[in-house]
C-alpha positions in Angstrom: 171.6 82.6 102.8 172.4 84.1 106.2 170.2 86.1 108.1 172.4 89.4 107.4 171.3 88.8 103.7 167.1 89.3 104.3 165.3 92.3 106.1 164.0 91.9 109.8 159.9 91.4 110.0 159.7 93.0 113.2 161.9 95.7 111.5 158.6 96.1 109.0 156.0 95.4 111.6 157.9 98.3 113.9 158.6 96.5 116.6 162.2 95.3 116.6 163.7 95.1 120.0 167.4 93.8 118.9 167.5 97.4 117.7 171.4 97.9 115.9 172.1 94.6 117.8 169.4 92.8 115.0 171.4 90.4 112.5 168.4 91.0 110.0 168.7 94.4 107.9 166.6 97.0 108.9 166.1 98.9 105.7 163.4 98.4 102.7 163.9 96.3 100.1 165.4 97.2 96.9 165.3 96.3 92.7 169.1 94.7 93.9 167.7 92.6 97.1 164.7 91.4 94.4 167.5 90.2 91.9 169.3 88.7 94.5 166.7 86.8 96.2 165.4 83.0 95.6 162.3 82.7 94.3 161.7 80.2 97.7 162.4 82.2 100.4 160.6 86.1 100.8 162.6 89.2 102.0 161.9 88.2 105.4 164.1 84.6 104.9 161.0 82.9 105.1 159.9 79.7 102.8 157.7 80.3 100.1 154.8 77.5 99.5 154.0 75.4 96.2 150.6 76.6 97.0 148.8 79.7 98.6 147.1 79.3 101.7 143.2 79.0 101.7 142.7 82.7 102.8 145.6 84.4 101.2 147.6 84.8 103.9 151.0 84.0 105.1 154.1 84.1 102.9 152.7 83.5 99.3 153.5 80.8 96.7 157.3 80.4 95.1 154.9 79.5 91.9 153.5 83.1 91.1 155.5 86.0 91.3 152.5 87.8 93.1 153.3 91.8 93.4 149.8 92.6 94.1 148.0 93.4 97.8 144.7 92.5 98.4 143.5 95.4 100.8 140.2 95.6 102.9 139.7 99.3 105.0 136.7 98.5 106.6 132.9 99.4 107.6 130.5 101.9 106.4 132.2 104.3 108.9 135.4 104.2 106.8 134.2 104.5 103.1 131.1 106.0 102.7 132.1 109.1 102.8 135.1 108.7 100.2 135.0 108.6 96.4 137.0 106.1 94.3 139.8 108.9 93.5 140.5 109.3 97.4 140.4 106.2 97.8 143.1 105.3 95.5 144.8 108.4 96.6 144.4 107.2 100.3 145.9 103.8 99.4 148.6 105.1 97.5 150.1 107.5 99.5 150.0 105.0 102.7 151.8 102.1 100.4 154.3 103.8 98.8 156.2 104.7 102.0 157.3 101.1 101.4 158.4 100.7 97.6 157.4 102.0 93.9 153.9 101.6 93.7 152.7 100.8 90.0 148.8 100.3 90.5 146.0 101.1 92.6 142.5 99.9 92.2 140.0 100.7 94.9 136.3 99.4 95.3 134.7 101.9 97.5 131.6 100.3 98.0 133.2 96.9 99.5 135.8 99.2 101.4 138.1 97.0 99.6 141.0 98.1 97.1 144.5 96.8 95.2 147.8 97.7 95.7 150.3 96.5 92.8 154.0 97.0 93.5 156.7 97.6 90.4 158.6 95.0 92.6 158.0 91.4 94.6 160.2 92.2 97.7 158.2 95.3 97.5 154.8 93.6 98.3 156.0 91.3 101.0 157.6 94.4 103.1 154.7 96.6 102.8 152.3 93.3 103.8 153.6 92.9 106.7 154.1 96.7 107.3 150.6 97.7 106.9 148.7 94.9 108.2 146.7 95.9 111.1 147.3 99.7 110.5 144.9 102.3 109.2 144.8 104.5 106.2 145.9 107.9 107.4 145.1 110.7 104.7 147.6 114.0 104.4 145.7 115.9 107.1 145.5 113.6 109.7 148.2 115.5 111.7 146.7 118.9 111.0 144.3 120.3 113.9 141.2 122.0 113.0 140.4 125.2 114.7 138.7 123.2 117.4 141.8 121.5 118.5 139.9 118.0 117.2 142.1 116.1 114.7 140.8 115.9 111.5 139.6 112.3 110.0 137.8 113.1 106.9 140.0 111.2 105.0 140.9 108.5 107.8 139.7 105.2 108.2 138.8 103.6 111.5 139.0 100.1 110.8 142.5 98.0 111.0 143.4 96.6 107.5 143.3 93.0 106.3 146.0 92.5 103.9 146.6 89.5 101.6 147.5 88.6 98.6 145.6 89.5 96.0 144.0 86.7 93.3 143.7 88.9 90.0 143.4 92.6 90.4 140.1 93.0 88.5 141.6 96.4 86.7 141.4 95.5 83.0 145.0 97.3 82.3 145.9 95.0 85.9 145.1 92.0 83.8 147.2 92.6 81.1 150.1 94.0 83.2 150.0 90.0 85.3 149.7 88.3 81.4 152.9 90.4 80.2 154.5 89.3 83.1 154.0 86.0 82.7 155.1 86.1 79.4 158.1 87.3 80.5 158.4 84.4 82.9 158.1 81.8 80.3 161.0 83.7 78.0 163.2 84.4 80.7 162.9 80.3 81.5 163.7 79.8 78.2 166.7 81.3 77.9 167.8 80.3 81.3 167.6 76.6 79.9 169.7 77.8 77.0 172.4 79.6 78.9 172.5 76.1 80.0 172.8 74.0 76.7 175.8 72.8 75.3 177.1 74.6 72.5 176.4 71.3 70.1 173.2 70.8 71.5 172.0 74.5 70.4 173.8 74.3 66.8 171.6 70.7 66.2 168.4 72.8 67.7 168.6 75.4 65.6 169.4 73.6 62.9 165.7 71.3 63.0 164.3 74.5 63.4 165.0 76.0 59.9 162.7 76.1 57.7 164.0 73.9 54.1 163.9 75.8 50.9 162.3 73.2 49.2 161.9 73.7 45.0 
């Protein structure tokens, strides 16, 4: 694929200095860039590896279809103050600016939380996107009568974000097994669109069950 086909990195990091002049796209990613794109490469045109890396970092693994973000916010100074429903509110309203969001799971008293994205592409823009940003609540642009800006729902800290192993949310879980599932059937009847038309008759054939007396 050429490089008009994937989105620009520096685009998503927000620091693009080709400007219109970039042969990447500068847009976000869509449910028709996710159909399109090999299962090899990310939306950025970069190689996927058989394995992830030790830390979760980098690219990801063409062997998962991973749509889930492994977030970390910070120290004391940036949680303790916040419940587990601002929290999730905190970290859905910053992700979503970069695709659907299906998910959130937060873990307050790690400062740690999980993003899950209805789409692949989705995850690997906002990744890039977010890393080493901070969560910025509704009224951090508002002034207080002071003239101070507010922070109350701000964190301080930069974010981590990696990929995520298994988002520990029990309806997560089944969400990633369905998915799976999924996988497995759509490989299926990949390899059958595949077949020759005498090879399927003779399969389903040996696969019916003989009324036997």
């Amino acid at each position: 694929m050429c490089g008009e086909t994937y989105k620009c990195v520096h685009f998503a990091r927000g620091a693009c200095a080709a400007g219109g002049a970039c042969s990447y796209l500068h847009t976000l990613p869509t449910a028709a860039d996710e159909a399109a794109m090999s299962k090899t490469h990310d939306v950025f045109g970069r190689e996927r590896n058989a394995t992830d890396r030790e830390n979760n970092g980098g690219v990801g693994s063409f062997v998962k279809n991973v749509k889930t973000l492994f977030v970390y916010y910070g120290g004391a100074a940036s949680a303790g103050h916040l419940s587990k429903d601002a929290v999730v509110d905190l970290l859905r309203s910053n992700f979503q600016e970069w695709g659907h969001v299906a998910d959130v799971h937060a873990v307050p008293t790690k400062c740690l939380g999980f993003v899950n994205f209805s789409l692949r592409v989705s995850a690997e823009f906002a990744k890039e996107a977010m890393a080493g940003q901070t969560l910025l609540g509704k009224d951090s642009t508002k002034k207080s009568s002071a003239g101070k800006k507010k922070l109350a729902s701000d964190t301080s800290e930069a974010l981590s974000v990696k990929w995520a192993n298994e988002d520990p949310n029990p309806d997560a879980v089944q969400r990633v097994k369905r998915e799976r599932e999924d996988l497995v059937v759509d490989a299926v009847k990949r390899v059958e669109s595949r077949m020759p038309k005498a090879q399927r008759v003779a399969r389903d054939q040996a696969g019916k069950v003989r009324p036997w007396a």
